[in-house]
C-alpha positions as CSV (number, residue, x, y, z in Angstrom):
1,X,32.9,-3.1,31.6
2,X,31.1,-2.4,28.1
3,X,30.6,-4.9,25.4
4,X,30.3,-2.8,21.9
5,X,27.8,-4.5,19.9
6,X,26.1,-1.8,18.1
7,X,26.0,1.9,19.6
8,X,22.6,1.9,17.9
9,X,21.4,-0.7,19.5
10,X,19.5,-0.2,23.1
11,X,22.0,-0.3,26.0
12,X,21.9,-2.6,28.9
13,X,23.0,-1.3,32.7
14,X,23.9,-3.8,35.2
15,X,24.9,-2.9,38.7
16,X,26.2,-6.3,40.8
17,X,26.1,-5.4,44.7
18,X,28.6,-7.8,46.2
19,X,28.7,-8.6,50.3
20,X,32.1,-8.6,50.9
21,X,31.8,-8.0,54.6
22,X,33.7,-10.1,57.8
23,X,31.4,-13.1,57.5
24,X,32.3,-14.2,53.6
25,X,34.8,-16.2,53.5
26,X,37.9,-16.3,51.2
27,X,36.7,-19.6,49.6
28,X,33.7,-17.7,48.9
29,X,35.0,-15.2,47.4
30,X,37.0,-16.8,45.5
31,X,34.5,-19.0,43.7
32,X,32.3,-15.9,42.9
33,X,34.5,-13.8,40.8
34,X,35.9,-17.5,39.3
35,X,32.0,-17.9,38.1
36,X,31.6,-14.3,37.2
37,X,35.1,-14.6,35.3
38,X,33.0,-17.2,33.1
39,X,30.1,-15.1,32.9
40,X,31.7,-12.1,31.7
41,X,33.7,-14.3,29.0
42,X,30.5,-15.6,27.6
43,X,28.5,-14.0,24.2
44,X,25.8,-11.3,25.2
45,X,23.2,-10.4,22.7
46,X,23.2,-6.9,24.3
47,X,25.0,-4.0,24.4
48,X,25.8,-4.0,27.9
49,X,27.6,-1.6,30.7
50,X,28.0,-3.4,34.1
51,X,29.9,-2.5,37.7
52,X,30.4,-4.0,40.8
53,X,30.2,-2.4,44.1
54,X,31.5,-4.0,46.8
55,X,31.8,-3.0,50.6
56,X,34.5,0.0,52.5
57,X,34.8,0.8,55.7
58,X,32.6,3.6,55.2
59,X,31.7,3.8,51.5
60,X,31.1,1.7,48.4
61,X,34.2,0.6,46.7
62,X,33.3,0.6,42.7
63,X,34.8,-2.0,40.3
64,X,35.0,-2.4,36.7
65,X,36.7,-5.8,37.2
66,X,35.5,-9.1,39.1
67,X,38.9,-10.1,39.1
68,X,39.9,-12.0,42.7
69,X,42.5,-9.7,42.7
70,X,40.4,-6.9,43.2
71,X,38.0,-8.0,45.4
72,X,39.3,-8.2,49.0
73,X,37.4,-9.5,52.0
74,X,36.4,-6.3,54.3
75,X,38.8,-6.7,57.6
76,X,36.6,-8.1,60.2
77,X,36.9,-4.8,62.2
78,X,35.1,-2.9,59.6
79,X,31.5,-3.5,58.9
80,X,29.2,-4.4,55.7
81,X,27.0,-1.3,54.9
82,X,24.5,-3.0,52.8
83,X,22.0,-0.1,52.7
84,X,24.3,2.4,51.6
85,X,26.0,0.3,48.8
86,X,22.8,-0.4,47.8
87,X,21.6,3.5,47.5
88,X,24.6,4.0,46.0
89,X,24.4,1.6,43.3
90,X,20.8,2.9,42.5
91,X,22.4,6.8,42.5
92,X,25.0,5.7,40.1
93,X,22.5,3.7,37.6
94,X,20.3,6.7,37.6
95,X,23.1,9.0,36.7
96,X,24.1,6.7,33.6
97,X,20.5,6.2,32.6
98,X,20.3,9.9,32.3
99,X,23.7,10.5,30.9
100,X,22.9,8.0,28.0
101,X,19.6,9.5,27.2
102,X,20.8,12.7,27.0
103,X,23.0,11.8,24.7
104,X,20.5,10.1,22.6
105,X,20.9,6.3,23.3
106,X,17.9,4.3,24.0
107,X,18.2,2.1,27.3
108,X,16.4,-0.8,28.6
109,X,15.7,-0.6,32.4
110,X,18.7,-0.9,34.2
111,X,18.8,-4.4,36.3
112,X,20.6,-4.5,39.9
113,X,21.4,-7.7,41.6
114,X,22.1,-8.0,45.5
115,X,24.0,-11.1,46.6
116,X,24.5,-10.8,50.5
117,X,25.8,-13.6,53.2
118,X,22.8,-12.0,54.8
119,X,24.1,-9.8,57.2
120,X,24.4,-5.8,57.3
121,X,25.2,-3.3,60.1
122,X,23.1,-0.4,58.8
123,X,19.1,0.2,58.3
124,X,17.9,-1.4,54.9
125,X,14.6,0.8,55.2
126,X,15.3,4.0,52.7
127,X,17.4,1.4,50.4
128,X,14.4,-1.2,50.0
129,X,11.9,2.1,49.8
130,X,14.4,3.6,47.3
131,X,14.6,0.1,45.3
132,X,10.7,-0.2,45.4
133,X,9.9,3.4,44.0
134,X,12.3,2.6,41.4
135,X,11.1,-0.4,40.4
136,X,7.5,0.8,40.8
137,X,8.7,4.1,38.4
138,X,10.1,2.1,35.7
139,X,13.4,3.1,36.1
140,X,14.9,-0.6,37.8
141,X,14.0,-4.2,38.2
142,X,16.3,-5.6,41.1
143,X,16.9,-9.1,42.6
144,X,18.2,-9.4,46.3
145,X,20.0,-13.1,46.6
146,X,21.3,-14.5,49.4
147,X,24.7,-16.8,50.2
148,X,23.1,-18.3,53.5
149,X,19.9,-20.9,54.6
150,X,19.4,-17.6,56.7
151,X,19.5,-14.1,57.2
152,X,21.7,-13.2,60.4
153,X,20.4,-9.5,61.2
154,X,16.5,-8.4,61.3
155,X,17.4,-5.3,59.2
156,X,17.4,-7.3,56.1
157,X,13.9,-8.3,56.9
158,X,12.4,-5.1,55.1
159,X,14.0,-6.0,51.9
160,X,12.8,-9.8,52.7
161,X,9.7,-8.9,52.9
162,X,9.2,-6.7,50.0
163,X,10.6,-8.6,47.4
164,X,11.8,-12.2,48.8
165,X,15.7,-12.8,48.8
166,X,16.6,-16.1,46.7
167,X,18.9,-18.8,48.3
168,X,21.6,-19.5,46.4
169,X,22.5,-23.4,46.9
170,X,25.9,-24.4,47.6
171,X,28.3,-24.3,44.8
172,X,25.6,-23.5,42.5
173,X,27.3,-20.0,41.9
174,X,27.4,-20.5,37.9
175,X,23.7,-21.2,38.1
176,X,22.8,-17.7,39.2
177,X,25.4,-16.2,36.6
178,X,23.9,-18.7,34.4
179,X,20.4,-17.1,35.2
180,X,21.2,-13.6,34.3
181,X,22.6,-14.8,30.7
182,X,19.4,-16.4,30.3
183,X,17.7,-13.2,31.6
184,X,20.1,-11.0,28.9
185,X,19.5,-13.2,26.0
186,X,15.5,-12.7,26.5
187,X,16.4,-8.9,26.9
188,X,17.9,-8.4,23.6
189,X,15.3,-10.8,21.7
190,X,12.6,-8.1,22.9
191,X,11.9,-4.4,22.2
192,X,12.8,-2.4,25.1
193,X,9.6,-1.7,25.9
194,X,8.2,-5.4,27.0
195,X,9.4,-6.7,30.1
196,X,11.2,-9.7,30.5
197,X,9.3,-12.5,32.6
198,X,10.8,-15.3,34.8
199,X,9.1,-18.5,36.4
200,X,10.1,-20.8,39.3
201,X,11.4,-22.9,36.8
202,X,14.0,-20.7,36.3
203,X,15.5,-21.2,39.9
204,X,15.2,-25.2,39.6
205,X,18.9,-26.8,40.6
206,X,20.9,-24.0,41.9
207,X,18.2,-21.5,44.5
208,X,15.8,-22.0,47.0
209,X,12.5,-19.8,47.1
């Protein structure tokens, strides 16, 4: 989805990752595309393109909507593929970012955020290295969080390790979208070549560290 502000002004890419494997429940579900539903009605002080990929059988599925309507829970004989919905959220970005330049528009670095029950069938090693060289390059700043006190597979523990995944308390799910408003409104207040900066306070009430 694309909020028009000002095709002159810098232009924002957002990529959500959403676990939508066996282990999320409906419930769950349910309440995250309610809290992203109020997210996505608020005011953004950016000129901003988002997606949301979600899990397949065997490939991403790719969203413009966080409707509950279109986001269905992956049959529990099919399998979250983390890694690869991950790589292919960073393939996509990087095809936009260059799109846009090309045609002249000025972008700030494209944001990804993860937000996984913490489990995955597939190898997180070339998605975290992919993530990491990105990030390192200039060309992403991503944020793994995760819906569970734990992570349930030791493939995850790469990713963990590398850059740590946030809890996300317990019906706290507008504080994270609450977060990433905050994180857009310091976004647009800056040119797009200063970084943005966050502090623990920023998690207080609604993540664990």
């Amino acid at each position: 989805m694309e909020e028009k502000l000002d095709n002159k002004m810098p232009c924002l890419l957002i990529s959500f990752v959403l676990d939508n494997g066996p282990s999320m429940t409906a419930e769950r579900l349910n309440a995250l595309t309610e809290a992203f539903a109020r997210f996505n009605e608020s005011e953004k002080t950016v000129r901003l393109e988002w997606e949301l990929l979600s899990f397949d059988a065997f490939s991403p599925t790719v969203n413009k909507s966080f409707g509950s309507d279109e986001i269905k829970g992956v049959a529990a004989n099919r399998f979250p593929l983390l890694g690869r919905t991950v790589l292919a959220a960073a393939e996509r970005l990087t095809a936009r970012a260059r799109a846009l330049r090309e045609a002249g528009e000025e972008l700030y670095r494209p944001w990804m955020f993860m937000l996984s029950d913490g489990f995955t069938v597939d190898d997180m090693t070339e998605a975290t290295a992919r993530l990491d060289a990105m990030e390192k390059g200039g060309e992403l700043l991503y944020l793994p969080f995760k819906l569970t006190p734990k992570l349930f597979t030791e493939r995850l523990q790469c990713l963990d390790r590398n850059k740590h995944i946030v809890q996300i308390l317990q019906g706290q799910l507008d504080g994270f979208f609450d977060f990433v408003q905050r994180m857009i409104e310091q976004r647009g207040a800056l040119s797009p070549d200063v970084g943005i900066k966050f502090a623990k306070t920023d998690f207080e009430g609604w993540a664990v560290l």
